[in-house]
C-alpha positions in Angstrom: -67.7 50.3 54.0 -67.4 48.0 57.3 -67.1 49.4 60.5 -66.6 47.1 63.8 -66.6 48.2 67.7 -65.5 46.2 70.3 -64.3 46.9 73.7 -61.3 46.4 74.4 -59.7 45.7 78.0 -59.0 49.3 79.6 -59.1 51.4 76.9 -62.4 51.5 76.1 -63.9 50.9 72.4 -61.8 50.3 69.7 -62.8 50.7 65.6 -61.5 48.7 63.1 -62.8 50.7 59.7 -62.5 48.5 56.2 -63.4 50.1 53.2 -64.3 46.8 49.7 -63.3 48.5 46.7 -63.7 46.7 42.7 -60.8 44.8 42.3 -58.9 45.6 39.6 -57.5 42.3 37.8 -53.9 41.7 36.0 -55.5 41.7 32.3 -57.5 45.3 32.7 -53.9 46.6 33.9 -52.2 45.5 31.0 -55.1 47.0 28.8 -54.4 50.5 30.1 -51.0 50.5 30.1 -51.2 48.9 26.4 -49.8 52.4 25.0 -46.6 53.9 26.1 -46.4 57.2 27.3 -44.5 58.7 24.3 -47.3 57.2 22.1 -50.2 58.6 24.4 -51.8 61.5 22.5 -54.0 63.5 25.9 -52.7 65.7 28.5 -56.1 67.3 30.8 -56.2 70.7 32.4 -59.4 70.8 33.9 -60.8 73.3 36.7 -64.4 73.8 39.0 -65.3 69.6 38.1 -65.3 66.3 39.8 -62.9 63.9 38.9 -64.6 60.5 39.5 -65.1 56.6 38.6 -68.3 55.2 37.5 -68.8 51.8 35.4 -65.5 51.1 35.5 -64.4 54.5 34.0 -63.2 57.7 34.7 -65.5 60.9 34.0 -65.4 64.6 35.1 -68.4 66.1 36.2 -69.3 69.6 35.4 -72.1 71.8 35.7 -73.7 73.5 32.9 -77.2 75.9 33.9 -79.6 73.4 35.3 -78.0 70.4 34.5 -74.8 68.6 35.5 -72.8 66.8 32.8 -69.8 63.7 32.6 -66.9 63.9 30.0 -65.4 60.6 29.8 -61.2 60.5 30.0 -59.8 58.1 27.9 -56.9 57.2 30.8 -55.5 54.9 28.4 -54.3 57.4 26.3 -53.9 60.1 28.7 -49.9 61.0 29.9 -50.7 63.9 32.4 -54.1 65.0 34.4 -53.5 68.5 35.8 -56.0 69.2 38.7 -56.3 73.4 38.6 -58.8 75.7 41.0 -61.8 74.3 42.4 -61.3 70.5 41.6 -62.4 67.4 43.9 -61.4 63.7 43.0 -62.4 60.9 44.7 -59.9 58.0 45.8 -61.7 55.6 43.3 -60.8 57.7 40.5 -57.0 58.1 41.7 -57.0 54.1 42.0 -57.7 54.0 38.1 -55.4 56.9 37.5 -52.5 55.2 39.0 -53.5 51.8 37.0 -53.2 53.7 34.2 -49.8 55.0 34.8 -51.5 58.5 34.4 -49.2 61.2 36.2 -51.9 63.1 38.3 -50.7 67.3 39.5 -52.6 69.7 41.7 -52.1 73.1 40.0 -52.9 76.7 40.6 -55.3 78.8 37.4 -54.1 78.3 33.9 -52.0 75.3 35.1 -49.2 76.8 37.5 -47.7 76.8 39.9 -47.8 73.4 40.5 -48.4 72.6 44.2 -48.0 68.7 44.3 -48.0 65.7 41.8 -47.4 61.7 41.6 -43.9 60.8 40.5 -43.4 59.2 37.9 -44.8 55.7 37.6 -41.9 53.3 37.2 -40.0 55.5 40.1 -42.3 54.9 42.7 -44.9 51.6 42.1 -48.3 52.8 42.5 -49.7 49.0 42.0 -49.6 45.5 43.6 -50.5 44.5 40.4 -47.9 45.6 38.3 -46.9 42.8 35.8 -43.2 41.7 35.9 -42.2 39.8 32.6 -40.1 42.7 31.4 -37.8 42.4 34.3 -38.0 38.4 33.4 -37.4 39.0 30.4 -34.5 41.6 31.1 -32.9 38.8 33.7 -33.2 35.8 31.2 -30.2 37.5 29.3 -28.8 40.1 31.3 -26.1 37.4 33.2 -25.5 35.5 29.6 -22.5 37.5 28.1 -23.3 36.3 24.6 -27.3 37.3 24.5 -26.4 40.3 26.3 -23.9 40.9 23.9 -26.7 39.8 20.8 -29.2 42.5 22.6 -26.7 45.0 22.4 -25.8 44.8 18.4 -29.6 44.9 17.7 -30.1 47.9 19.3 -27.4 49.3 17.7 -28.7 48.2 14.2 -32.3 49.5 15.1 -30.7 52.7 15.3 -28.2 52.7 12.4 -31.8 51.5 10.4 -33.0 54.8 11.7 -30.2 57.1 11.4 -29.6 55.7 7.7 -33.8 56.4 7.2 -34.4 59.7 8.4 -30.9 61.5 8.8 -31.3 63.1 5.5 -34.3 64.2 5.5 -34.9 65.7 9.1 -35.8 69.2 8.0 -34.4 70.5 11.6 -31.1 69.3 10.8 -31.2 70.9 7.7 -32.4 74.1 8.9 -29.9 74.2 11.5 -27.2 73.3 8.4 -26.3 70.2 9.9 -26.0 68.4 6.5 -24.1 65.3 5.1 -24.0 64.0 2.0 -25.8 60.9 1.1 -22.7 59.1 -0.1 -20.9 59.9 2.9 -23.5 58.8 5.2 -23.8 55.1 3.0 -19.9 54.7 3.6 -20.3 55.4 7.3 -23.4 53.1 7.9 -21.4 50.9 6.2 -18.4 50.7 8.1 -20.7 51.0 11.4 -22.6 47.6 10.4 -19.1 46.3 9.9 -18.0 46.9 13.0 -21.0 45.9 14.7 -20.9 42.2 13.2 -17.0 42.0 14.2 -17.7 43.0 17.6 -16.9 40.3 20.9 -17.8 42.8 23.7 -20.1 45.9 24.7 -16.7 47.7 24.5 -16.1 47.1 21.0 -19.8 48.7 20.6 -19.1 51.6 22.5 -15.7 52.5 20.6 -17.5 51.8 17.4 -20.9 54.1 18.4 -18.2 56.7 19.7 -16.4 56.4 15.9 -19.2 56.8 14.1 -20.9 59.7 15.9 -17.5 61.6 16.0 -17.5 61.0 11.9 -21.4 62.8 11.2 -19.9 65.4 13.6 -17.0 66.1 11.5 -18.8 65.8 8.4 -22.3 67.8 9.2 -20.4 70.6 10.4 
């Protein structure tokens, strides 16, 4: 920390407080946001510790008898850090945190109510260093009608693959008796594939998503 005085011209002395924190550089951001949050396999309730950094990680701090001990948190694979009674964390730690994309909540015992926690990250930016080639890459087809158009059928195919791979077997479907036959549901990704290849606009898409879906509706009830 840096703290200057000088004095000013009829008002006395004034401070000028800087605090010189790590850096954190473009490449370590991308390494801990390298898994997306539905992928992310930790969510932390933690009470009476210290959430801190140290060596370029973040640990909780706990005391057992005599002793004190750190539990490292694997931010990189962490969705949600909920804060309950009798927690401290320092600013260094929330830097990381919000690197991380981590959502960070200040709770009550057992994990409610809870009082206050950091929106979610792409909502409000928590980072100067936040890479942009997404949006690049979402703008270098986004005004070209024909690759917009060519992003649009492959999403639909990715999920006609997936429809096609697991409709049958999703044992919550079939518990709920939502069932189609297998021959039924060939002819119908069939005509859907069709339809997708003949398409010349996102409205064609739409009409041909809204065809198909009204079809399984019919036939699994």
């Amino acid at each position: 920390m840096i703290c200057l005085a000088n004095r000013g011209p009829a008002i006395g002395y004034r401070f000028r407080i800087s605090f010189s924190l790590p850096e954190i550089g473009l490449e370590q951001v991308k390494e801990l946001k390298a898994i997306l949050h539905s992928k992310r396999a930790n969510i932390y309730y933690l009470e009476k510790c210290r959430v801190m950094q140290k060596d370029g990680r973040v640990l909780y701090l706990t005391r057992a008898q005599d002793e004190y001990q750190y539990w490292n948190i694997p931010i990189a694979n962490t969705t949600c850090l909920l804060l309950g009674t009798g927690t401290a964390v320092t600013q260094a730690a929330m830097r990381m945190l919000a690197s991380a994309g981590v959502l960070v909540g200040f709770t009550g015992t057992g994990g409610t109510p809870l009082f206050a926690g950091t929106e979610i990250e792409w909502m409000t930016p928590q980072s100067e260093y936040r890479p942009t080639e997404y949006l690049q890459g979402w703008m270098s087809f986004w005004f070209d009608h024909a690759k917009r158009l060519s992003v649009a059928k492959q999403f639909q195919i990715t999920r006609l693959d997936y429809l096609e791979r697991c409709w049958t077997k999703d044992r919550d479907l079939i518990a709920a008796g939502f069932v189609v036959a297998a021959e039924d549901l060939d002819l119908l990704v069939v005509a859907q594939r069709k339809a997708i290849e003949s398409a010349i606009s996102p409205g064609n898409l739409r009409a041909a998503r809204a065809l198909t879906t009204k079809k399984l509706n019919a036939e699994g009830s």
